[in-house]
C-alpha positions as CSV (number, residue, x, y, z in Angstrom):
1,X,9.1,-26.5,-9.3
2,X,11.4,-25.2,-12.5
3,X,13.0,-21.9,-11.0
4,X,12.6,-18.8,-12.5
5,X,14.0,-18.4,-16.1
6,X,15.0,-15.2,-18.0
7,X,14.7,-15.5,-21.8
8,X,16.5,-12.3,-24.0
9,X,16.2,-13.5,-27.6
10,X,14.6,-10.9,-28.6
11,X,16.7,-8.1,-27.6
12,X,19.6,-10.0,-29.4
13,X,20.6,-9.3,-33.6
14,X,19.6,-12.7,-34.7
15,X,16.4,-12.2,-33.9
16,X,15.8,-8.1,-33.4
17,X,18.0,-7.2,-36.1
18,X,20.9,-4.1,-36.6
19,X,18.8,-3.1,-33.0
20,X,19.5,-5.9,-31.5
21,X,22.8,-6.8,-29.2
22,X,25.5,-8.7,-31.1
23,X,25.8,-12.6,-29.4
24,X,29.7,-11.7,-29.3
25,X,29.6,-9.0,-27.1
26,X,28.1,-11.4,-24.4
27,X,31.4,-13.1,-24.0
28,X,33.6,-9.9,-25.3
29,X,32.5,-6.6,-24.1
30,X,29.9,-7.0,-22.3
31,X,31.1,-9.7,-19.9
32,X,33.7,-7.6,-19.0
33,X,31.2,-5.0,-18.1
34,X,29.9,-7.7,-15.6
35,X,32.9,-8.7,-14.1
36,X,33.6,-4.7,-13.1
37,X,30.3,-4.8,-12.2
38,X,30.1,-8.2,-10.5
39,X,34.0,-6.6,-8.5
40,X,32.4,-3.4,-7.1
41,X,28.8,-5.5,-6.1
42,X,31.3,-7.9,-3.9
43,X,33.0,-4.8,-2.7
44,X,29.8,-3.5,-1.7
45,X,28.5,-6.9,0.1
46,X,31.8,-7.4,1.8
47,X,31.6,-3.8,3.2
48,X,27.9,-5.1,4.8
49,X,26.2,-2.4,2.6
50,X,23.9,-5.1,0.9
51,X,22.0,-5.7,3.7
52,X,18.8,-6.8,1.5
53,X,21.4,-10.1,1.1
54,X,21.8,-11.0,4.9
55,X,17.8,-11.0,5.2
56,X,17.1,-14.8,3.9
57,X,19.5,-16.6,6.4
58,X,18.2,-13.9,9.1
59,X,16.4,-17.2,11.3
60,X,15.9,-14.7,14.4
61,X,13.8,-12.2,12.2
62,X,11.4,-14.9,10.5
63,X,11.2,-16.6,14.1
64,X,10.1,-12.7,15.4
65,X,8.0,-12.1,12.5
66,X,6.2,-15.8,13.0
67,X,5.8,-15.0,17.0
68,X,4.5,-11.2,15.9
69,X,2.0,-13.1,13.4
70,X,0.9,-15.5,15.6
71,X,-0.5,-13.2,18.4
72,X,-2.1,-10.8,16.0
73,X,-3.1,-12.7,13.0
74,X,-6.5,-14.0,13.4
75,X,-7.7,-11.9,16.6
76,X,-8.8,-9.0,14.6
77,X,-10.8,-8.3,11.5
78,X,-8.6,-6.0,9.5
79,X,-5.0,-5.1,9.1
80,X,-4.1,-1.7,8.0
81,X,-0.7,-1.2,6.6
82,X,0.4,2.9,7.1
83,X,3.2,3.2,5.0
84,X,4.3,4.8,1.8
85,X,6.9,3.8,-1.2
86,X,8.9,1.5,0.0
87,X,7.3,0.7,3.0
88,X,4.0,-0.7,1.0
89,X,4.6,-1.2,-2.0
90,X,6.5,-4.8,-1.4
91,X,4.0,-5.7,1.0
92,X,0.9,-4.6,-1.5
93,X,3.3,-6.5,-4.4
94,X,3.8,-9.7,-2.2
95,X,0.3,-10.0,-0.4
96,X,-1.7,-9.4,-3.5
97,X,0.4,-11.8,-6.0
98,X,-0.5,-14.3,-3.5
99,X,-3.7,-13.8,-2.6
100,X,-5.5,-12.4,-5.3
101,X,-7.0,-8.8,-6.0
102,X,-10.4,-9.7,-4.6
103,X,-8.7,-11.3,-0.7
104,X,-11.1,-8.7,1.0
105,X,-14.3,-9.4,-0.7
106,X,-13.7,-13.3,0.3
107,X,-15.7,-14.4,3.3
108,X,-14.0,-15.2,6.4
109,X,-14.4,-19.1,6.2
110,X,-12.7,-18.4,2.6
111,X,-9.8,-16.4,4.1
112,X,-9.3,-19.0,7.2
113,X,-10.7,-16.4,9.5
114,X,-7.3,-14.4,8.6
115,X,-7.8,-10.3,8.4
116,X,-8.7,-8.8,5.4
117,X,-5.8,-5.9,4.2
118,X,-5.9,-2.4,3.8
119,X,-2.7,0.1,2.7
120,X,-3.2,3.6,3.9
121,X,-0.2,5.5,1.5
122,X,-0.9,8.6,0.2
123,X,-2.1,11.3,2.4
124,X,-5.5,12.2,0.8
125,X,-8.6,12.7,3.0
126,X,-10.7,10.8,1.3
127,X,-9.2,7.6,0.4
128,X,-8.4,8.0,4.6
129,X,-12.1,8.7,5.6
130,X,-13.8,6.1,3.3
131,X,-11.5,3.7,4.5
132,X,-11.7,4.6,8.2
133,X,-15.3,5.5,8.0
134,X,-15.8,1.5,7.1
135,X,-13.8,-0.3,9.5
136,X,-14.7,-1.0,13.0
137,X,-11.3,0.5,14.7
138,X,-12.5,-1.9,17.3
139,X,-11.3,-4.8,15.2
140,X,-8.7,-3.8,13.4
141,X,-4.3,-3.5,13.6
142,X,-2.3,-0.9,12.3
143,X,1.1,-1.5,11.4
144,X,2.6,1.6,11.2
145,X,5.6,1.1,8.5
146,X,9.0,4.0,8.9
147,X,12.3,3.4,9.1
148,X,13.0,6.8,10.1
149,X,9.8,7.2,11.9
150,X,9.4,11.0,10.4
151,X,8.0,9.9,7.1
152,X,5.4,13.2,7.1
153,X,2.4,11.6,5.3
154,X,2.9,8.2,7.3
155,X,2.9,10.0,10.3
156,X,0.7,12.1,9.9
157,X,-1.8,9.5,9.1
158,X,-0.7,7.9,12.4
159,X,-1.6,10.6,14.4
160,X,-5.2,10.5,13.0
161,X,-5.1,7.2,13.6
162,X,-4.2,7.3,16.8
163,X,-6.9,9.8,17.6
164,X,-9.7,7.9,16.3
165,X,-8.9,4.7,18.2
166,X,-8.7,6.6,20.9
167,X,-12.1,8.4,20.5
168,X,-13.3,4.4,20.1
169,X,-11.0,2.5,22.7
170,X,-10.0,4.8,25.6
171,X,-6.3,5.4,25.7
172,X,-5.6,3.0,27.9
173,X,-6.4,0.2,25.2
174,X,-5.0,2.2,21.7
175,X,-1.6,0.0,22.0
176,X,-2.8,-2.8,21.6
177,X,-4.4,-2.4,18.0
178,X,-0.7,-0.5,16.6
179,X,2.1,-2.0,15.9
180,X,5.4,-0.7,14.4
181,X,8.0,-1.7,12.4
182,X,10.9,1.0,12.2
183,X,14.6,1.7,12.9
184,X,15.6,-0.9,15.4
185,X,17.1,2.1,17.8
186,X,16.3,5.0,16.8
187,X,13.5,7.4,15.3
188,X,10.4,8.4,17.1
189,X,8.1,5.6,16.1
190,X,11.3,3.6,18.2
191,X,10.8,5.9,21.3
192,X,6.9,5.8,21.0
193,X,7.6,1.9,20.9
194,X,9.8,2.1,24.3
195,X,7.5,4.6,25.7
196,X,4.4,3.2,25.2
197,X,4.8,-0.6,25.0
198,X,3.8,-0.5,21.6
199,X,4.8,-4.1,20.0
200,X,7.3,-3.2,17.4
201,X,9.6,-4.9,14.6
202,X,13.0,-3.9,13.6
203,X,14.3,-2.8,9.9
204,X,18.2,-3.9,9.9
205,X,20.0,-0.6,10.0
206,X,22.0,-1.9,6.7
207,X,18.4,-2.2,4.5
208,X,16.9,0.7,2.8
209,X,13.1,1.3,2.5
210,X,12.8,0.2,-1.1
211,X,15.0,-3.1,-0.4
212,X,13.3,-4.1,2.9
213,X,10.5,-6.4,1.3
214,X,12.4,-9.3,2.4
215,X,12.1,-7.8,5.9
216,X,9.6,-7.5,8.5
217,X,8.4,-4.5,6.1
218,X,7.3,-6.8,3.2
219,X,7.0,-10.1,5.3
220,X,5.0,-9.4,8.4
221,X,1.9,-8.2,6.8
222,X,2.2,-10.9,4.7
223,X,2.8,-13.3,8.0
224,X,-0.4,-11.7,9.3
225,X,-2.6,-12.7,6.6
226,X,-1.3,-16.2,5.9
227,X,1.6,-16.3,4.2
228,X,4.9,-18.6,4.7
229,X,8.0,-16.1,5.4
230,X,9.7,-19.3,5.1
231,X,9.0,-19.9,1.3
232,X,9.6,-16.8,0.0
233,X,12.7,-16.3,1.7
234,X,13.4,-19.9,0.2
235,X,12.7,-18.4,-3.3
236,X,15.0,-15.4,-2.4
237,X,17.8,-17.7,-1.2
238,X,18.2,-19.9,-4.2
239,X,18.0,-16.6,-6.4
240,X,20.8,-15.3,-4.4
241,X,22.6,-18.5,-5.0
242,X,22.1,-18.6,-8.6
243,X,23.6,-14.6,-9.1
244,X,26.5,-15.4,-7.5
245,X,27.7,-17.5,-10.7
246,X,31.1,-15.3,-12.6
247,X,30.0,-16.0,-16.1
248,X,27.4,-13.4,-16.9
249,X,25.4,-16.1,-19.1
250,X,24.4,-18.3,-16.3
251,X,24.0,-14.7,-13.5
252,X,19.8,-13.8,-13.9
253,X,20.3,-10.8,-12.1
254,X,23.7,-10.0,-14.4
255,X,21.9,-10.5,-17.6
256,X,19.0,-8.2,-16.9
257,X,21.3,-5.4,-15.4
258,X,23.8,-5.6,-18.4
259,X,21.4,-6.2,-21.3
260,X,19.0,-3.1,-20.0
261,X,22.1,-1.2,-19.4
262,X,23.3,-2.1,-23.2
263,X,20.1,-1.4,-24.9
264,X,20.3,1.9,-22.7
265,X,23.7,3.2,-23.1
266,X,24.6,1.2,-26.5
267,X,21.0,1.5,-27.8
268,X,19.0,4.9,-26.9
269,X,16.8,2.3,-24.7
270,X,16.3,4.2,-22.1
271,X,12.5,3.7,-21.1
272,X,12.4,0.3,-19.3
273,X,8.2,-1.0,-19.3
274,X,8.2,-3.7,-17.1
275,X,4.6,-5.6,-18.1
276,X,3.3,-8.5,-16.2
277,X,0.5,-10.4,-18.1
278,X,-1.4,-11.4,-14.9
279,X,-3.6,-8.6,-12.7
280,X,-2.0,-10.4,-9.4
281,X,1.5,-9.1,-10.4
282,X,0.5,-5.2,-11.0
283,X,1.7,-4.0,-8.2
284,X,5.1,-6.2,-8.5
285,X,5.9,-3.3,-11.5
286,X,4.7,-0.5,-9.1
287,X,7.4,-1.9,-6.7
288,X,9.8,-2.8,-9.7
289,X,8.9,1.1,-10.5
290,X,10.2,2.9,-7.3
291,X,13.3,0.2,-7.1
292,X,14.5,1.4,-10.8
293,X,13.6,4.9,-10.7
294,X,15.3,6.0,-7.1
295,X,17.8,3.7,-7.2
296,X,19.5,4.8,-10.8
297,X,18.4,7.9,-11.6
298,X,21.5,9.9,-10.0
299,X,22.7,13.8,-10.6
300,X,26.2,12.6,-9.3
301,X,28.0,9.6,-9.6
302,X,30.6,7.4,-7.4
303,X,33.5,9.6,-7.8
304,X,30.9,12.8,-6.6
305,X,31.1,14.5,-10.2
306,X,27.9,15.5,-11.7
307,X,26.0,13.5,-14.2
308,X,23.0,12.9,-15.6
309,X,21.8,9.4,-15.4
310,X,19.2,6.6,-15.1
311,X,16.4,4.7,-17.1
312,X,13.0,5.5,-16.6
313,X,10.8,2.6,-15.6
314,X,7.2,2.4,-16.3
315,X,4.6,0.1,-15.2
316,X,2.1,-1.4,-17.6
317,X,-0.3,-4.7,-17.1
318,X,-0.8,-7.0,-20.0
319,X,-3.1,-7.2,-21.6
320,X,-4.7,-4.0,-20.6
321,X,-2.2,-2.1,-21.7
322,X,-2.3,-3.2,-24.9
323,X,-5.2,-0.8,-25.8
324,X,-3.6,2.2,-24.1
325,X,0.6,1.7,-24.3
326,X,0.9,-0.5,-27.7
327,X,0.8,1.8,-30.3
328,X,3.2,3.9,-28.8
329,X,5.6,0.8,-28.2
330,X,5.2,-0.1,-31.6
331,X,5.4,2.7,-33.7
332,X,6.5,5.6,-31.3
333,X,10.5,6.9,-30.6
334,X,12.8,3.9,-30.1
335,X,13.3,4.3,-26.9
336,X,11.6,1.2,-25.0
337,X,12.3,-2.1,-24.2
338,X,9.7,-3.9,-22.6
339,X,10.5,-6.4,-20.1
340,X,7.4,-9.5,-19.4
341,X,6.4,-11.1,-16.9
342,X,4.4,-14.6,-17.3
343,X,3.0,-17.1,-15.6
344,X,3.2,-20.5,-16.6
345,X,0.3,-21.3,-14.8
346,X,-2.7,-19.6,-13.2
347,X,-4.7,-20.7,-10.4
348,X,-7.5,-20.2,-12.0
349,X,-9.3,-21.8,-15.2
350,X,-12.1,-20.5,-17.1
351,X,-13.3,-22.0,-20.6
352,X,-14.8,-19.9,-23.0
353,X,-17.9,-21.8,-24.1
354,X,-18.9,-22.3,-28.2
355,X,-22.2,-20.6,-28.4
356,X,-22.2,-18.7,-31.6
357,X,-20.5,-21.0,-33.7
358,X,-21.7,-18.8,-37.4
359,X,-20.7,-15.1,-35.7
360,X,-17.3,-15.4,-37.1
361,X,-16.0,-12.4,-34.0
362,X,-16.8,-14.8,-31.2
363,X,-16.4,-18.4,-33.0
364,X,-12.9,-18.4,-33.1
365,X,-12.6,-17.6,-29.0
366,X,-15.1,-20.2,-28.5
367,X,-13.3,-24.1,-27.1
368,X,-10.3,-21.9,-25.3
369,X,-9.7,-20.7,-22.2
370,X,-9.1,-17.4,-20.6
371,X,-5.6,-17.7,-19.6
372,X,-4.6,-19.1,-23.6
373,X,-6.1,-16.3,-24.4
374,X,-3.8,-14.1,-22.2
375,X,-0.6,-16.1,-23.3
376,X,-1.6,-15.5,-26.7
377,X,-1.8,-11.9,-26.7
378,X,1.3,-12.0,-24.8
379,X,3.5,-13.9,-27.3
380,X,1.3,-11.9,-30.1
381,X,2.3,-8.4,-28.7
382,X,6.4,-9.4,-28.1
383,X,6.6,-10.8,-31.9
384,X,4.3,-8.0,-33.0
385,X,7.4,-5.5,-31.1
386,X,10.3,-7.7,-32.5
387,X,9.6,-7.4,-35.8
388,X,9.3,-3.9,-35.8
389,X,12.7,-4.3,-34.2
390,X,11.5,-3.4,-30.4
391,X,13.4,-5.5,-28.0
392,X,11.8,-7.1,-25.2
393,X,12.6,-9.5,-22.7
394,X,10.7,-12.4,-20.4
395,X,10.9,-13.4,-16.9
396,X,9.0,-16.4,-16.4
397,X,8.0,-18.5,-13.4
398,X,5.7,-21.7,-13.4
399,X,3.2,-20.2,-11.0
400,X,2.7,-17.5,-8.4
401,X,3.6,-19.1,-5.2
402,X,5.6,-17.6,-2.1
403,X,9.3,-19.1,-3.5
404,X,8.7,-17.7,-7.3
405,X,7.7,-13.9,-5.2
406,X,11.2,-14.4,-2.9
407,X,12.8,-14.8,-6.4
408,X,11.3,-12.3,-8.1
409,X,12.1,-10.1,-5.2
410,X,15.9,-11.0,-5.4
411,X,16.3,-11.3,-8.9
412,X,15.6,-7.1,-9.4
413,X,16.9,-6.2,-6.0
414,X,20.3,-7.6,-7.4
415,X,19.6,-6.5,-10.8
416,X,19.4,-3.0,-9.7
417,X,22.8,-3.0,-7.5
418,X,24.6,-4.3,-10.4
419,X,22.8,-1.3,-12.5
420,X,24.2,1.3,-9.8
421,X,27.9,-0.2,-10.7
422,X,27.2,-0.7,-14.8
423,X,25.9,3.2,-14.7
424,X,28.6,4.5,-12.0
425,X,26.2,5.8,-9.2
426,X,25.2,4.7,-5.7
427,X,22.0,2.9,-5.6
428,X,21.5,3.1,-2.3
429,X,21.0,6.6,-1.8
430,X,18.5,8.6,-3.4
431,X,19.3,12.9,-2.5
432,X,17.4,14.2,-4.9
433,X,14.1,13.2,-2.7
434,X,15.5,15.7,0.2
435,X,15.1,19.3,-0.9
436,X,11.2,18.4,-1.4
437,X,11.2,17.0,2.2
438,X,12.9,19.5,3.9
439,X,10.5,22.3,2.0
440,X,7.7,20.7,2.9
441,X,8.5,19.8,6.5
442,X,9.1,23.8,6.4
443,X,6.2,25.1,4.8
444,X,4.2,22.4,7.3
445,X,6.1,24.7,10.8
446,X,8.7,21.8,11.6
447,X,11.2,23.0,13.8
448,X,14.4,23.5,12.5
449,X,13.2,23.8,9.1
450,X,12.6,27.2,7.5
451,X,9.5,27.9,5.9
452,X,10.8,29.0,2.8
453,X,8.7,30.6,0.0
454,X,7.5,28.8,-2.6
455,X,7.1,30.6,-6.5
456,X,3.4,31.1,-6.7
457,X,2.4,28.7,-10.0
458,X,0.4,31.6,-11.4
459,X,3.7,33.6,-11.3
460,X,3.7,36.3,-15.1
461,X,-0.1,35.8,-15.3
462,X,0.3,32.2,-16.8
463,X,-2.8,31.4,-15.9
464,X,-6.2,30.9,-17.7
């Protein structure tokens, strides 16, 4: 298999114009950009901050998250995921790039008897009651996803949860349909664990939520339902590998840090679309999304003084988007650069038949096939953005197996460390989340907490 390739003419002046970045500055200012970069990344992986790094050589956790898999993965019907931001979204990203959007409409024969896979994230009734309201509880696992084990709308989900297997099991039987994966010593999903006999996996302390797809957070569901931990932390391995190169035009994870940081900081680029052109890797730029947006967008930086900073991502699907985003990429502020994501190959092939050869609107697609069609509009769409001088970029991988997910996975993960250094914040942190927690655990009666009082929205009569 080719490994993953980045290609960035078209954010560079030869092709993009007096927009576009100036070849020079790759092996001028720019690489020395990276290499202050690439000094404080080392710092921060010598330190053991990078934990996200550790997790493909980690042989104990993929032998736990095998043994885990093994016992539950084809005794019951349904896995349910509880979890929310990071401790979904890699697993929805991973699971559905490799399984398809339809997995749970397949029959069991056509799943190998594996579960089919639910994600209960937000806290919204309904999307809880229609979900639980079709399951047998009887046959099903929840995987109850925190790394703190306080996560409010996770929990709180749990506990109704926990309620209705009870209601459907007896007490003395609810255990054995949860299991946890959370802070390996502390936290109160930990004690429940201890307390309760609860199986239970362990997030390294030294891996935050929205970098812990490569643990059991991203790779035990995927375990569950089929998938080889082994391959995509292959994938994630020879990524890591290849970013460790010095020389900025041979580091993937380097280029896309410093280029988007150029066409931000140099450029006025500040809206990064990331835009896969295949439905399997939608949620890969919800994850891409929350990894971006909460890892860069800082109000202080590394030295503690106040700043503003920090692209804004936005997730689009190709070609979908195309009749919705386009117009605005094309002809709207010059904001934007788009990054792709393609495919080489799909698993899938679907010929368009000839069978109106004189109605001139559906000759032309007759003789194809689907997916040219979706390559088409692809390499349409970027030369239709580059020669109104929009820059864009493509990551490409020859098909959507389990190693081409572990690289994608390492490739931004890395990208987005290297952004916290190019921009001067931490991007493992993310404060400005807190003050909404602590309101809300407040305003909810947590202990501890003061129930402070909100503005009333309507304040002034501003209301219709």
């Amino acid at each position: 298999m080719t490994p993953l390739s980045l290609s960035y003419a078209n954010v560079m002046a030869p092709a993009l114009g007096s927009g576009g970045i100036d070849p020079e500055r790759l092996d001028g200012e720019l690489a020395e950009r990276f290499q202050r970069a690439r000094a404080r990344v080392d710092r921060q992986r010598e330190s053991g901050e990078l934990g996200f790094l550790d997790l493909p050589g980690d042989r104990g956790a993929v032998k736990a998250i095998r043994e885990v898999a093994d016992s539950f993965g084809q005794w019951f019907e349904n896995l349910v995921v509880v979890g929310i931001g990071g401790s979904s979204l890699g697993a929805r990203a991973l699971t559905e790039a490799l399984l398809g959007v339809h997995w749970n409409l397949r029959s069991d024969e056509e799943r190998d008897h594996f579960p089919r896979l639910h994600f209960l994230e937000n806290a919204d009734p309904d999307s809880f009651t229609e979900l639980l309201g079709r399951i047998d509880p009887r046959r099903t696992l929840f995987n109850v996803v925190s790394k703190s084990g306080s996560t409010a709308e996770t929990m709180a989900q749990f506990l109704a949860v926990e309620g209705i297997l009870e209601a459907a099991l007896g007490e003395e039987k609810v255990g054995g349909h949860l299991l946890f994966t959370t802070d390996p010593s502390a936290g109160p999903l930990r004690k429940l664990a201890e307390a309760r006999g609860v199986p239970s996996m362990a997030i390294p302390a030294n891996v935050g939520g929205r970098f812990s797809v490569l643990s059991p957070v991203g790779l035990l569901p995927g375990a569950i339902v089929g998938i080889d931990p082994d391959e995509v932390l292959a994938g994630a391995a020879e990524m890591a590998r290849r970013c460790e190169a010095d020389q900025l035009r041979e580091n993937p994870a380097g280029l896309v840090a410093v280029l988007l940081h150029s066409l931000d900081r140099d450029g006025g680029r500040s809206v990064h679309v990331m835009m896969p052109y295949a439905d399997r890797l939608r949620n890969l730029s919800l994850w891409f999304q929350q990894l971006w947006a909460e890892s860069l967008g800082k109000g202080q930086d590394l030295d503690g003084r106040p700043v503003e900073t920090g692209p804004t991502p936005l997730a689009a699907l190709g070609a979908v988007d195309q009749h919705s985003l386009l117009q605005l990429l094309m002809e709207g502020p010059r904001d934007k650069v788009v990054l792709f994501l393609r495919r080489k190959e799909a698993e899938g092939r679907v010929e368009i038949p000839q069978r109106y050869p004189d109605e001139e609107a559906l000759a032309y697609l007759g003789d194809s096939e689907l997916g040219e069609l979706l390559e088409v509009e692809r390499r349409a769409t970027a030369e239709a953005l580059r020669r109104s001088g929009r820059p864009s970029l493509v990551v490409e991988v020859d098909r959507l197996d389990a190693r081409a997910m572990g690289e994608l996975f390492m490739l931004f993960q890395l990208a987005t460390v290297y952004g916290g250094a190019l921009y001067g914040v931490d991007p493992l942190d993310q404060p400005g989340v807190e003050l909404g927690k602590r309101l809300t655990y407040g305003l909810m009666g947590r202990t501890g907490f003061d129930a402070a009082e909100l503005a009333p929205e309507d304040a002034g009569g501003f209301r219709v």
